[in-house]
C-alpha positions as CSV (number, residue, x, y, z in Angstrom):
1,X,-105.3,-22.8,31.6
2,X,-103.6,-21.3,28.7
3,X,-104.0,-20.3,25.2
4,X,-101.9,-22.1,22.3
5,X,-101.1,-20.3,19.3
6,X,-99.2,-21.4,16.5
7,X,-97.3,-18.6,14.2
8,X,-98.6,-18.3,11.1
9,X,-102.0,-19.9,11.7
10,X,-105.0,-18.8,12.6
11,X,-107.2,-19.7,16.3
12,X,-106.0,-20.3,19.2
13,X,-107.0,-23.8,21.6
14,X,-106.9,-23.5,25.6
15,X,-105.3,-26.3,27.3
16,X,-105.9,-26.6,31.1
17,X,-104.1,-28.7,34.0
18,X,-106.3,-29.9,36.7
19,X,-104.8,-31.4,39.4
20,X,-107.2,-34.2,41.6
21,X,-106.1,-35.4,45.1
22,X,-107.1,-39.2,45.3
23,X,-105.7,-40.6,48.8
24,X,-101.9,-40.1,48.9
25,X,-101.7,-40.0,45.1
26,X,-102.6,-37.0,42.6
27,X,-104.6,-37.5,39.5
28,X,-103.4,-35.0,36.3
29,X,-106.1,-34.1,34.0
30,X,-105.3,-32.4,30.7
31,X,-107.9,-30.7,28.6
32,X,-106.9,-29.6,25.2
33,X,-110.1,-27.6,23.3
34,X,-110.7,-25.4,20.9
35,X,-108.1,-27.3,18.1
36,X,-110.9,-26.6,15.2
37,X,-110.1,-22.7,15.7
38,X,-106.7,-23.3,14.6
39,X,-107.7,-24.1,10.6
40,X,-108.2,-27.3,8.6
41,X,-104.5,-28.7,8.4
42,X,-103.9,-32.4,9.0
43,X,-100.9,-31.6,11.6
44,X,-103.9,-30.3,13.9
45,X,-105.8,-33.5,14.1
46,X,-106.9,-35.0,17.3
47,X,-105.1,-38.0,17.0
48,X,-102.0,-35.9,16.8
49,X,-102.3,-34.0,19.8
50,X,-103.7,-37.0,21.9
51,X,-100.2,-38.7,20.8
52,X,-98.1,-36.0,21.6
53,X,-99.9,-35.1,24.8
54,X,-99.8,-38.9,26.0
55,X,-96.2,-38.8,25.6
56,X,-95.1,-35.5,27.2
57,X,-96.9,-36.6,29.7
58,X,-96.3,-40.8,30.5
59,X,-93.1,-40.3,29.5
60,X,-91.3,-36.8,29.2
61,X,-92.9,-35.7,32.7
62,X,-92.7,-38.6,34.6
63,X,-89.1,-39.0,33.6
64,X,-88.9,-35.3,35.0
65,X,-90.3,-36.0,38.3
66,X,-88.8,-39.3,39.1
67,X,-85.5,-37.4,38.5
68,X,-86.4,-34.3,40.3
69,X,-85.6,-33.9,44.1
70,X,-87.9,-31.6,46.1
């Protein structure tokens, strides 16, 4: 887990990774909370985090570790 801070605003959220064995696959789960602490502004919406989050994430990442050799 971490805290997320943006300058100028108040708050901070806590996002945390878990990481889920299931068979030979592993199973990301992303928790973002705390988002009301950073102030009423529309660019901290939900909807904008679950869109930005499901795109680092199904495409940005995955892109990263398909291309990544271990």
């Amino acid at each position: 887990s971490y805290t997320w801070k943006y300058d100028g605003y108040p708050g901070n959220s806590l996002v945390t990774f878990e990481l889920f064995k299931e068979g030979n696959k592993t199973r990301l789960k992303l928790t973002h909370e705390k988002l009301e602490t950073l102030g009423d502004n529309s660019d901290f919406a939900r909807e904008n985090f679950v869109e930005g989050w499901t795109h680092l994430i199904e495409e940005s990442f995955k892109k990263f570790v398909e291309n990544t050799s271990i």
